[in-house]
C-alpha positions in Angstrom: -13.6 24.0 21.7 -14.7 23.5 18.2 -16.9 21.3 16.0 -16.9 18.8 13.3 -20.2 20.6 12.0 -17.7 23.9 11.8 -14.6 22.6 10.7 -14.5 23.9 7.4 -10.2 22.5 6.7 -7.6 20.8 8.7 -3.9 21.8 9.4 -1.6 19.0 8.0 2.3 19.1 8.8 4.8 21.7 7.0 8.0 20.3 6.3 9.6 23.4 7.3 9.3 27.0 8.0 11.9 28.4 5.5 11.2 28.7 1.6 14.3 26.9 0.3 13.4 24.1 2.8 10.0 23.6 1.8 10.9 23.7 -2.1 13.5 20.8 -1.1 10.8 18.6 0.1 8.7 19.5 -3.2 11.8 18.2 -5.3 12.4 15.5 -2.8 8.5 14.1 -2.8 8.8 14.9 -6.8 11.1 12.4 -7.5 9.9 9.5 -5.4 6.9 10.1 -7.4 7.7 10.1 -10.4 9.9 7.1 -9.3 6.5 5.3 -8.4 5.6 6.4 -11.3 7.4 5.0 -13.9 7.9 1.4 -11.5 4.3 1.0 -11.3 3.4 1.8 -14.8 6.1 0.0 -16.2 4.9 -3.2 -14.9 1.1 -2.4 -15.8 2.7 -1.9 -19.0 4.8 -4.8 -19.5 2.3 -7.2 -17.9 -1.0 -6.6 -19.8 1.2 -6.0 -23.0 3.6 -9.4 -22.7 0.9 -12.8 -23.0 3.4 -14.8 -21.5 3.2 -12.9 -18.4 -1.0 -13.4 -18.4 -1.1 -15.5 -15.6 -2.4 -15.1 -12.3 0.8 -14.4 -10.4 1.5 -11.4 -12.9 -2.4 -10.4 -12.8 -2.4 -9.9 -8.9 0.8 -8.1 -9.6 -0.6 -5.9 -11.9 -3.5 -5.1 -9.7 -0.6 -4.4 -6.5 0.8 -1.8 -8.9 -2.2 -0.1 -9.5 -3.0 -0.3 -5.9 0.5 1.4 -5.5 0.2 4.0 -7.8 -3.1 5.1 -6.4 -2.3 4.8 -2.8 0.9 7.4 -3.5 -1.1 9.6 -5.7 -3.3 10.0 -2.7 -1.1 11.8 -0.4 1.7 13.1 -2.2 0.1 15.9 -4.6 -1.1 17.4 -2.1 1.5 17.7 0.4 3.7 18.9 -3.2 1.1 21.6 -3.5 1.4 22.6 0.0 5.0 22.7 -0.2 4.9 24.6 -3.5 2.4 27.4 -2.2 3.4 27.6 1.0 0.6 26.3 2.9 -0.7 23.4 5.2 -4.6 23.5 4.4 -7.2 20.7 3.1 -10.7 21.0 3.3 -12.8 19.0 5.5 -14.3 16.8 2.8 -11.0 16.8 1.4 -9.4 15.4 4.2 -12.7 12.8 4.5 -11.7 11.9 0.9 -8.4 11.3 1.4 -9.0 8.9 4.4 -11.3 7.0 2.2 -9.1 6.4 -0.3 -5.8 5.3 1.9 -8.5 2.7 4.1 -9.7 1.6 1.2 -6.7 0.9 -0.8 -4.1 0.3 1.9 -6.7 -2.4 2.8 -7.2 -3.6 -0.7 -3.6 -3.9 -1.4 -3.4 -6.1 2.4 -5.9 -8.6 1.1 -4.3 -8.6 -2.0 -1.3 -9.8 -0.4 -2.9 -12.1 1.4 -4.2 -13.8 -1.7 -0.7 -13.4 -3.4 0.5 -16.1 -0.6 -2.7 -18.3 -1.8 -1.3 -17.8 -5.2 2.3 -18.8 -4.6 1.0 -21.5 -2.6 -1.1 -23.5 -5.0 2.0 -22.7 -7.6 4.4 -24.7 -5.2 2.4 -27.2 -3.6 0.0 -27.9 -6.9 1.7 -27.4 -9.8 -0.1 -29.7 -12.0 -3.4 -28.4 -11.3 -2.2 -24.7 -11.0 -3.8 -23.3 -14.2 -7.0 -25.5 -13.1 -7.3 -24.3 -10.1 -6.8 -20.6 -10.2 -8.2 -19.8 -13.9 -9.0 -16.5 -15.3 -12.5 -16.0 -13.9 -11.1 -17.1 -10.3 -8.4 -14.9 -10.4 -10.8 -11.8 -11.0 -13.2 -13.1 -8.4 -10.3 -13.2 -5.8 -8.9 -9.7 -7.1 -12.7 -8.4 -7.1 -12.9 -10.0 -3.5 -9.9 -7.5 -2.6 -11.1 -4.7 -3.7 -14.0 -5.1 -2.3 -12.3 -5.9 1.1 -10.9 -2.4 1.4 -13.9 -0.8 0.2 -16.1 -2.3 2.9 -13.4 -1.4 5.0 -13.3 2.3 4.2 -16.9 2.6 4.3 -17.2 1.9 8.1 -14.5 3.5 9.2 -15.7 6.5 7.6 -19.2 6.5 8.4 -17.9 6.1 11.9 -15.0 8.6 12.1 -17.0 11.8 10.5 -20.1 11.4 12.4 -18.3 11.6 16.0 -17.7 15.5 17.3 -14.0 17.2 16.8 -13.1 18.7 19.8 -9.2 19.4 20.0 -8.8 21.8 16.7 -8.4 21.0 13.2 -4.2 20.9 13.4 -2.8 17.4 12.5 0.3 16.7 13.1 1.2 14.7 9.3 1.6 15.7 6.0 -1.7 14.2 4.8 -5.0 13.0 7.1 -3.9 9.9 9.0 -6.3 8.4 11.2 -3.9 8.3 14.5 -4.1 12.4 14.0 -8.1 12.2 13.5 -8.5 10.4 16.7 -6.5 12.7 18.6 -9.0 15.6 17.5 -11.9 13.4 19.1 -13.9 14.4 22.0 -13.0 12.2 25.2 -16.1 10.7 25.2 -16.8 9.8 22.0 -14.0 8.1 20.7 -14.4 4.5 21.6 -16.7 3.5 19.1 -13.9 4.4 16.0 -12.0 2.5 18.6 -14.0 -0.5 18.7 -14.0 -0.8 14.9 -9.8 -0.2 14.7 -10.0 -3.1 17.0 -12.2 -5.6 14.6 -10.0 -4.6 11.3 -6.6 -5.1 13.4 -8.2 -8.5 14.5 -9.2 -9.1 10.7 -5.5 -8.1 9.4 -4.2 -10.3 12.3 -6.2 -13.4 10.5 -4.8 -12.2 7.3 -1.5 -12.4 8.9 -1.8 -15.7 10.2 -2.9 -16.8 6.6 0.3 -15.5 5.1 2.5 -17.1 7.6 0.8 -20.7 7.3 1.2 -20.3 3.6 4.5 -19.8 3.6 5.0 -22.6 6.2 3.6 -24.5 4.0 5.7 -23.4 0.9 8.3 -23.8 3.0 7.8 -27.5 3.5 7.4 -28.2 0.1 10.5 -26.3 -1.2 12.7 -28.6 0.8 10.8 -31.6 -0.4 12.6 -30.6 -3.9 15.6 -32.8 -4.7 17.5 -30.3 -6.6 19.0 -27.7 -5.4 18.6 -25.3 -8.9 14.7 -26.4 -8.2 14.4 -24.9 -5.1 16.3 -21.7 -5.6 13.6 -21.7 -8.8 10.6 -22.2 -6.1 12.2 -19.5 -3.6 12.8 -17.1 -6.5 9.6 -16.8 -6.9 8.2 -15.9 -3.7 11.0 -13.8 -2.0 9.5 -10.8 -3.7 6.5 -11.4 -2.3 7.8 -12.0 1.4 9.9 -8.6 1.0 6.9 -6.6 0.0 4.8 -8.3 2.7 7.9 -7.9 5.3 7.9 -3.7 4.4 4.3 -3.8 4.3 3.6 -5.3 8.1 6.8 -3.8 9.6 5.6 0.0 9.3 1.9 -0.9 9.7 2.5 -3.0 12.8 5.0 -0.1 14.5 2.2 2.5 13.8 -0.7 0.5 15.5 0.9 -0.6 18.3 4.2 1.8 19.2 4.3 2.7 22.5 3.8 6.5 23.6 7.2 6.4 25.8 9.0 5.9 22.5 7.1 7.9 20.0 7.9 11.4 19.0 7.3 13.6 16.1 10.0 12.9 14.4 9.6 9.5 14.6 6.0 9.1 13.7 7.3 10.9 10.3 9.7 9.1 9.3 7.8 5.1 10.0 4.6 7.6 8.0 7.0 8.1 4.6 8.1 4.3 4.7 4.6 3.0 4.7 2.8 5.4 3.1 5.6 6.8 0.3 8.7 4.7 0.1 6.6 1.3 0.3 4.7 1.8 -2.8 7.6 3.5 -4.9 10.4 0.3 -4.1 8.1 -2.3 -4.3 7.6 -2.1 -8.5 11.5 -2.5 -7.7 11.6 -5.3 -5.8 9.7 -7.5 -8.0 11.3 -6.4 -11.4 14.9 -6.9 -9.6 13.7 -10.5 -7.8 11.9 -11.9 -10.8 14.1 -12.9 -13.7 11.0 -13.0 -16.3 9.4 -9.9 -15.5 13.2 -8.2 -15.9 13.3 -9.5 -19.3 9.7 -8.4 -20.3 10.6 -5.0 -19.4 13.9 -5.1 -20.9 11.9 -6.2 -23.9 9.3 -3.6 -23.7 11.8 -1.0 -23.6 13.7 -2.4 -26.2 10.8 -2.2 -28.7 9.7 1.4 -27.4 13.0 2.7 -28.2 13.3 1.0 -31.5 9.8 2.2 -32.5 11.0 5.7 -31.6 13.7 5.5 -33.9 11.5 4.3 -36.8 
């Protein structure tokens, strides 16, 4: 039996036992990085570079990508580091930082997207009064209102999770502290009160949910109110990269809260962890630039003058 009080690191999850094995993961986790990477920054780039793309679609995108590029630079240095030395530890406060961070930008980047379907919303429905509507200071109220979101979120779950007793060890069975693994180190008795919280922010995420879905029922609607067919493919253009980040987004978040212990394994748990925590943030920079005909040129563009710059 052990204590949180003497917990000084946790255990995380080696990739595998042999040292070519583990140096393939490094490579492997090196390259979706620096894939993230150069997505993200690219359209960070490109977006506060390019005035035509200063409007608030392209400023909650540009806040996404930063909430990307932070969320993956959370857990995959580490695990790299691991890999590279040989090792599976993190410190206590460590772990407690990392755990911070991934609540409270994995729950920024959920009300974000939430506010997104708002955006694209108003676009479709109001177009006339779009600009009027959702102006500059707006849009960095609603973005400050995200941020803040996942920071309150954080905060509770935090002060909640590292003042209850470890009993079961300090061995996690993930590559980085995930709060499913935390709980599992809880004593019997005094785990229902993290409980009790998961409960409220699943039943504020399902709200968010519900949000999203009426949006886009109400996008919808309006799209097939459009007599032309080039107008609506124009209107559906625009939000299908939303919908497929949102789709990636709820799919592995909604198998990790509620998949069922007769189907879960090891194996299993890894691979729905990479999607959501990995592969989401480094394809969806992707998704937009390859959905989203203007932001494709602006890059093009940007490229095109860094390379021609370079050659001066």
């Amino acid at each position: 039996m052990s204590n949180s009080s003497s917990i000084l690191e946790f255990l995380l999850l080696p990739f595998a036992d042999t040292w070519e094995l583990q140096l393939l993961h490094f490579w492997l986790f090196l390259v979706i990085y620096l894939a993230a990477l150069l997505g993200n920054g690219l359209i960070i780039t490109t977006v506060a570079c390019d005035h035509h793309l200063h409007t608030p679609m392209y400023f909650f995108l540009l806040n996404l990508s930063f909430l990307n590029l932070s969320s993956i630079s959370t857990t995959i240095p580490k695990s790299m580091a691991n890999s590279l030395w040989h090792t599976r530890d993190i410190s206590y406060w460590g772990c407690a930082a990392q755990l911070f961070l991934l609540f409270f930008l994995i729950g920024a980047e959920y009300s974000l997207l939430t506010i997104m379907s708002y955006d694209r919303y108003l676009a479709i429905w109001k177009p006339f009064h779009y600009g009027t509507l959702l102006g500059s200071r707006a849009c960095v109220h609603m973005a400050a209102a995200a941020w803040g979101t996942g920071f309150l979120n954080a905060l509770q779950h935090m002060a909640s999770t590292f003042s209850i007793p470890l009993c079961q060890g300090n061995v996690l069975g993930q590559f980085f502290c995930e709060m499913p693994q935390i709980l599992k180190l809880f004593c019997s008795d005094s785990y229902l009160r993290e409980v009790g919280i998961l409960v409220v922010s699943i039943g504020l995420a399902f709200g968010c949910f519900l949000f999203i879905v009426l949006s886009y029922v109400q996008i919808l609607r309006a799209v097939l109110r459009i007599p032309f067919e080039q107008g609506q493919h124009k209107a559906f253009s625009t939000c299908l990269p939303h919908l497929d980040v949102v789709s990636l987004f709820l799919s592995t978040a909604v198998f990790v809260c509620l998949k069922l212990p007769s189907i879960s394994s090891p194996s299993l748990d890894l691979v729905v962890t990479v999607l959501y925590s990995i592969v989401s943030p480094a394809v969806n920079p992707f998704i937009y630039s390859m959905r989203n005909q203007e932001l494709k040129e602006a890059i093009k563009n940007l490229i095109s003058w860094i390379l021609s710059m370079r050659q001066k």
